[in-house]
Structures are given as C-alpha cells and as structure tokens.
C-alpha positions, -999 to +999 in steps of 0.1 A: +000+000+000+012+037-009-001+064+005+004+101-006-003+135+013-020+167-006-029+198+019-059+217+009-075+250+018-092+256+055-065+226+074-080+199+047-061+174+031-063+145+006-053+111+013-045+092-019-043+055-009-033+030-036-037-009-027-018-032-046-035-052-074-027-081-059-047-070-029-075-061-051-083-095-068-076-116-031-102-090-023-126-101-055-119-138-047-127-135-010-162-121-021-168-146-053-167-172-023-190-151+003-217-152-024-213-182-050-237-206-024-266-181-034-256-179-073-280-205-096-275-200-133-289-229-156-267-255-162-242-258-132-254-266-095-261-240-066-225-230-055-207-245-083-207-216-103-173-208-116-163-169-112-160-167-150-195-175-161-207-154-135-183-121-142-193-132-181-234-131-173-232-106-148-202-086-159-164-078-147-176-055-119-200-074-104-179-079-072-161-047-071-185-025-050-182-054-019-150-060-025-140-024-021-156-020+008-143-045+023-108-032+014-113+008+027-110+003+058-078-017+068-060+003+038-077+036+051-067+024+092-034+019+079-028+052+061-043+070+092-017+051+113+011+059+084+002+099+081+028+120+098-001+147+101-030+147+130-063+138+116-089+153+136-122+139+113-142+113+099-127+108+059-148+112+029-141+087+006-135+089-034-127+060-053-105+065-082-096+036-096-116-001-093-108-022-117-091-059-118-058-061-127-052-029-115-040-012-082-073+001-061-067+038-055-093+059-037-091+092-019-100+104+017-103+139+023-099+146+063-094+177+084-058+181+098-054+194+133-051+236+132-022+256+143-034+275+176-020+308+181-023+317+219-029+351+231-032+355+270-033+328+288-017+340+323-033+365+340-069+363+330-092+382+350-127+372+363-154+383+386-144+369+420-177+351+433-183+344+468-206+308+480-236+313+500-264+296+507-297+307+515-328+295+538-352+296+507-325+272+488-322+249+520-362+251+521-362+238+489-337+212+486-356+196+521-389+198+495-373+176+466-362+153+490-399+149+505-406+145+468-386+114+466-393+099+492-434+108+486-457+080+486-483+075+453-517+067+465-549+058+442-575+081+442-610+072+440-632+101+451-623+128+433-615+140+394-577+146+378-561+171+393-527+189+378-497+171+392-516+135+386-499+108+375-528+093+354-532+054+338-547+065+302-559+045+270-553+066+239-563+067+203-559+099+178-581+104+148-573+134+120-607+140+098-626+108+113-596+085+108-570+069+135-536+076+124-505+055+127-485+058+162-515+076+178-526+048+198-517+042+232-528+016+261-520+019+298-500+049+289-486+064+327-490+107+324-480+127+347-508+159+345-487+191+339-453+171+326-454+187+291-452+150+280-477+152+254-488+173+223-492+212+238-533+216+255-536+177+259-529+172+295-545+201+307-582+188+288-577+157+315-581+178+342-617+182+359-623+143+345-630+113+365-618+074+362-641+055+337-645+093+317-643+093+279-628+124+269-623+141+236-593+162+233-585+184+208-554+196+199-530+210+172-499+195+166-465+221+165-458+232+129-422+215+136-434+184+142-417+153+127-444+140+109-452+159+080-488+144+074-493+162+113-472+190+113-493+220+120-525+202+117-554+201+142-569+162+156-589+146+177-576+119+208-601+096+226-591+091+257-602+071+287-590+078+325-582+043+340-563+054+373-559+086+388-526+084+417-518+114+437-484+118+461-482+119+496-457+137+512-440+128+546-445+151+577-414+173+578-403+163+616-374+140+634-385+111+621-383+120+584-347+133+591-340+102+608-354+083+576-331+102+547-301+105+564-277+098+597-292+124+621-314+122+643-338+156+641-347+179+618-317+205+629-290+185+628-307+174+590-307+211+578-273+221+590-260+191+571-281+201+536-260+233+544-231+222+544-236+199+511-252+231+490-225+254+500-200+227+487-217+222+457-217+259+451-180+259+457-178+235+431-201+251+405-185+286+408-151+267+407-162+256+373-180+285+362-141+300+367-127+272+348-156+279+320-150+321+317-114+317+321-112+291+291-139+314+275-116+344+275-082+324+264-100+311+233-113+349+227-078+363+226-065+327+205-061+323+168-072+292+154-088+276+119-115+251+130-123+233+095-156+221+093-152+186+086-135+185+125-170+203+139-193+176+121-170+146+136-179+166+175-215+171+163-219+135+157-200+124+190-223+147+208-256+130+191-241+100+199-234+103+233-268+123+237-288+092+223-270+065+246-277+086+274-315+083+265-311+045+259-298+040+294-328+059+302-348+034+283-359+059+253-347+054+216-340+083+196-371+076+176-394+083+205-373+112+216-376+126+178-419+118+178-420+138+214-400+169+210-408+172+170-370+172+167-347+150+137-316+140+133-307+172+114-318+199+139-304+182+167-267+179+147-273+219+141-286+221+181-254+207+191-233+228+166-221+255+192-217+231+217-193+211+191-171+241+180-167+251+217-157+216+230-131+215+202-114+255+213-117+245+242-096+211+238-075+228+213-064+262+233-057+239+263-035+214+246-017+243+232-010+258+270-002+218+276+029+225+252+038+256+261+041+250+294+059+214+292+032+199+314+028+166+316+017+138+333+033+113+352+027+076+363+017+087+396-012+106+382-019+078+359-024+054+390-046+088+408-072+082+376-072+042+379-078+044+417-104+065+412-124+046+383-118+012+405-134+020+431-161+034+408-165+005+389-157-019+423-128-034+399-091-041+407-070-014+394-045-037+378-081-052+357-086-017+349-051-006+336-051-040+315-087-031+299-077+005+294-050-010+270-016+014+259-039+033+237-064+040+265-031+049+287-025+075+264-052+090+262-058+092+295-023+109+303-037+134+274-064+142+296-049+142+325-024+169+311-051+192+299-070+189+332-035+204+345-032+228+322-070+239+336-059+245+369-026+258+357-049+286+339-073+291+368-047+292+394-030+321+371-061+339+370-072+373+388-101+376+406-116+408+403-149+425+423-175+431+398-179+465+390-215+481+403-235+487+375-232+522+360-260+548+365-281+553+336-283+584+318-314+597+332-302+588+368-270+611+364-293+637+348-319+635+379-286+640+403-276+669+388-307+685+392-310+678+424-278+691+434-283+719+412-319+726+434-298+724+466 
C-alpha cells in the first residue's frame, strides 16, 4: 500500500491511498466465495458456479463494489496510522480507480489538526464570586427530597387534578380516521409534565376514572411527521387510574429516615453544608468555563468544518446513549420533541465548535508550558475509576490497554493545564452597575436645586 499527502485549503487534506493489485483480486476472490452458495445459473449446480461465467453473465464489476468496501477500511486504518499529520475527522471517501488487474486507489479527504495561536493565557481576569447559601434554597432542597421519598396513593373520590400521575388509553383520529402511532394503552402521564402534544394534558383535568374524553389539539408546525405537522386532531381518551403523592410530615423522624441524624436541625445544617460545597464546586467551574472562554477569545485558530461535524456526531451519539440507558430510543425522543436527526446535529453545533477550542487552546498551554503527566497521576485516575466501577485497578489498567493509557495521560495533562490557567487567573470585584443616563441627569438636578 502507498499512500500520498496533498494539503488543501481551511486545514483539509487528501489522502490518496493505492492498494496493490494483488490485494484487489484476493479482495474479489474473497467475495466470489462469500456469495457463490446463493448464485443459480442454468446448467451448473447451486455453488458451483465458476467466477467466469458469473463475471461473463453478470459482468467484470460485479464484485467490485463489496470487495472495495471490504478493502477501505484496513488500507484507510493503515494510512491513518502511516500519516505523519493529525487527523482530527471522519474521511470522505473517493474511489478512483476499481478495476481488476489494476491497483485500487481511492481518496480520503480529512481535516488536519489547526495551528493554535495563543494570546493570554496567564493572567486572565474574572469576577471573583463568593458561596452562600440561603434558607429559601435549604427550604427547597428539604422539598425535593420529601418528593422522593413521597408515597403514590390511588384516588378514587375525586376528578384529575394537575400534578396527577394518570393510567390512560389513547387513540388519535385526524378528519374521522385513526392515524398511525396515535394509539396508546395503559399509557402512565403525569398531568402538567409537558409530556404530550401542547393543550392535551390540561383537557384531562376536571375528568373522573371511567370518563371518555375528547381532546383536541393542534400538533406544533415542527413536528416530525409531516402528514401532522401543523394540523389540528382529535384523541379519545379514557382515565383508567388517577394516583396522587403523599408527602412525609417534615419532623425527626423523616430526618432520621433520609439521612444519619437524628432531628430535623441536625438534618438542615447538614443540607447546608452539602449546597454550600456544591456551590463551591459550581462557581469553581463557572471560573474554569470564563477563564477558558476568555483564552479562546484572545487565541487564533482555523476550525475546519469537517472536524465540527465529527464533534457534532459524537455529541448526538453520546446524547442518544444517554436516552437508551434511560430506556428511550432516539425515535421516540424525535416523535416527542418534534425534533430530527438534522436539527439536533445543528442544536449541538455550538456546543461542538466550543468543545473543540476548548480542547484545542488547552493542549496548546499543555505545550507551552511542558506539562505533563506522570505515572503517579496515571495510578490517581485508575484508583479513582476502581473504586467506581468496584474493579481491581491492575483489571482496569489492563482493559484501558496502551492506547487508552494515552489517552488518559492526554487528559490528565489538559486537566492540569486547567488548573494551571485558573490558578494564574485574577479575581476581580465586579464593578456596580453604572447609572443610567437619566439617573445622572436627575442627580444633577438635584444638586443643582440644593
């Protein structure tokens, strides 16, 4: 295999990869014998074809769209591995040549890592912030927790109230007729939970169990399905259970139940403590976040726009496995939020380009500041993911693998360079907001009456 290097505009370049004819026709044979067990042509038995008479019937190329495929990505893996340049995106892939008897040639265009040009990255002032917490925000935190620990009780006597969690059969009908996906049994809704279609819960409310209700409704002019984008219908619905919380009396024993003291006090002064840590945390982040913010501000770089669609799809990625741990496919996230794959690349879009500055500035202070990372920190990491996966740390460093390793001293670096920055940083009072105009006008003429 050859490989050859051309640099384009914007940090793009043009892998030309050229596999060896040889390669090419062990590629064609591999595929003739995948398939000839599902070939019949008259005259010669299931899977006794001969290649020939089949590239004669069918012609020459018949094999060469599999075969290729099948060749792309060990030759494209091992020119990644053989380019002296950092590739930073997904490749789009050309084929040039594919033809037997002849080398297989196809080109990859990829983004190439950019050049960062740092500005100030020592010294970086932000608005010191001080922690506090407040009796409202104990107040509430003591509320969500009597939230989850609330009982759900049916409820018999009395019609849907908002806040519900209801049992409901379902079926929607546009001009007289049911429509597909608009039928629902034993559905759980929670009454004021913005689950459904804008106007539908609240037309629950006021019902009683056994009630057949009509709801109408108009579905958003952005929703996924075009046949129902923008377009009123009708939903029968029947109320099969009605369930209401309970909340637990706010006393001893409820402290006693949700955590290690024994009364109420003791309980508050410890939610304290853990909100004004959190706080601590957030506004240490929040530093982290404005003092990155204003390094990439004052950085040069050239983001090319292959590298930004590579994050974008990460980040959709990682979005939908989060909601299939949660036990929600992308599909049902798309029919409930009227969203598709295409919006929610471009809703991520800002969040793509900043991960990447971010990443890129940092790794750039990472250089310039010769910090690295050392097997001591290395061991930190692996401590810490042992004991979060209840693992032996010597299981975890042989699953994490020398690639994995590196990677993981990368990080490790760039968290350093993080607190490097943020350590560097001033902390400045935030100025008092200026008078406006007409408030420095009204002073003046009141020291002008005096």
């Amino acid at each position: 295999m050859s490989l050859q290097l051309e640099k384009l505009e914007n940090n793009m370049a043009k892998l030309t990869v050229e596999v060896p004819a040889e390669e090419l026709e062990k590629a064609i044979e591999k595929v003739f014998q995948r398939q000839k067990k599902n070939i019949s042509i008259p005259g010669f038995r299931k899977g006794k074809v001969p290649r020939q008479m089949v590239e004669k019937m069918y012609g020459k190329e018949v094999f060469y769209d599999e075969a290729a495929n099948d060749l792309i990505p060990t030759a494209y893996s091992k020119a990644y591995d053989e380019c002296e340049e950092e590739i930073v995106s997904s490749p789009r892939i050309t084929i040039v040549q594919l033809e037997s008897g002849k080398p297989f040639i196809f080109t990859a265009e990829v983004a190439l890592k950019p050049e960062v040009t740092l500005g100030q990255y020592k010294g970086v002032k932000v608005d010191k912030v001080e922690a506090a917490v407040t009796d409202e925000e104990i107040d509430a935190e003591i509320a969500r927790e009597r939230e989850r620990n609330a009982r759900t009780i049916s409820v018999t006597d009395r019609a849907v109230k908002d806040g519900d969690q209801t049992v409901i059969d379902f079926e929607g009908f546009q001009d007289g007729k049911a429509f597909e996906g608009g039928k629902g049994e034993n559905y759980p809704l929670t009454i004021g939970s913005g689950t459904f279609i804008p106007g539908f819960e609240e037309q629950l409310i006021g019902k009683n169990i056994g009630d057949d209700v009509e709801v109408n409704v108009t579905f958003p002019e952005t929703y996924q399905a075009e046949n129902l984008a923008g377009k009123p219908a009708v939903f029968k619905v029947q109320i099969k259970e009605i369930k209401e919380k309970q909340l637990p009396e706010l006393d001893d024993e409820f402290a006693a139940e949700v955590s290690e003291f024994d009364t109420l006090e003791e309980y508050k002064a410890d939610v304290k403590k853990n909100l004004l840590e959190k706080k601590e945390k957030e506004i240490r982040s929040a530093k982290e976040n404005a003092v990155v913010e204003a390094i990439i501000a004052d950085a040069k770089m050239d983001i090319p726009e292959a590298m930004v669609e590579t994050q974008q799809r990460q980040l959709v990625d990682e979005f939908t496995q989060r909601l299939q741990m949660q036990g929600l496919s992308a599909e049902q996230y798309f029919q409930f939020t009227g969203l598709d794959h295409g919006k929610l690349m471009e809703q991520v879009k800002p969040q793509a380009e900043q991960r990447i500055k971010s990443r890129l500035v940092l790794e750039a202070i990472v250089k310039a500041e010769n910090i690295v990372a050392d097997e001591a920190d290395y061991d930190k990491e692996i401590a810490k993911m042992a004991e979060a996966y209840h693992m032996e740390a010597d299981k975890v460093k042989e699953m994490m693998g020398e690639g994995g390793k590196e990677q993981m001293m990368e990080d490790i670096a760039v968290n350093k360079a993080v607190e490097f920055v943020v350590d560097n940083a001033k902390e400045t009072k935030p100025r008092a907001k200026r008078a406006t105009k007409a408030a420095k006008e009204e002073a003046v003429e009141e020291q002008t009456e005096e």
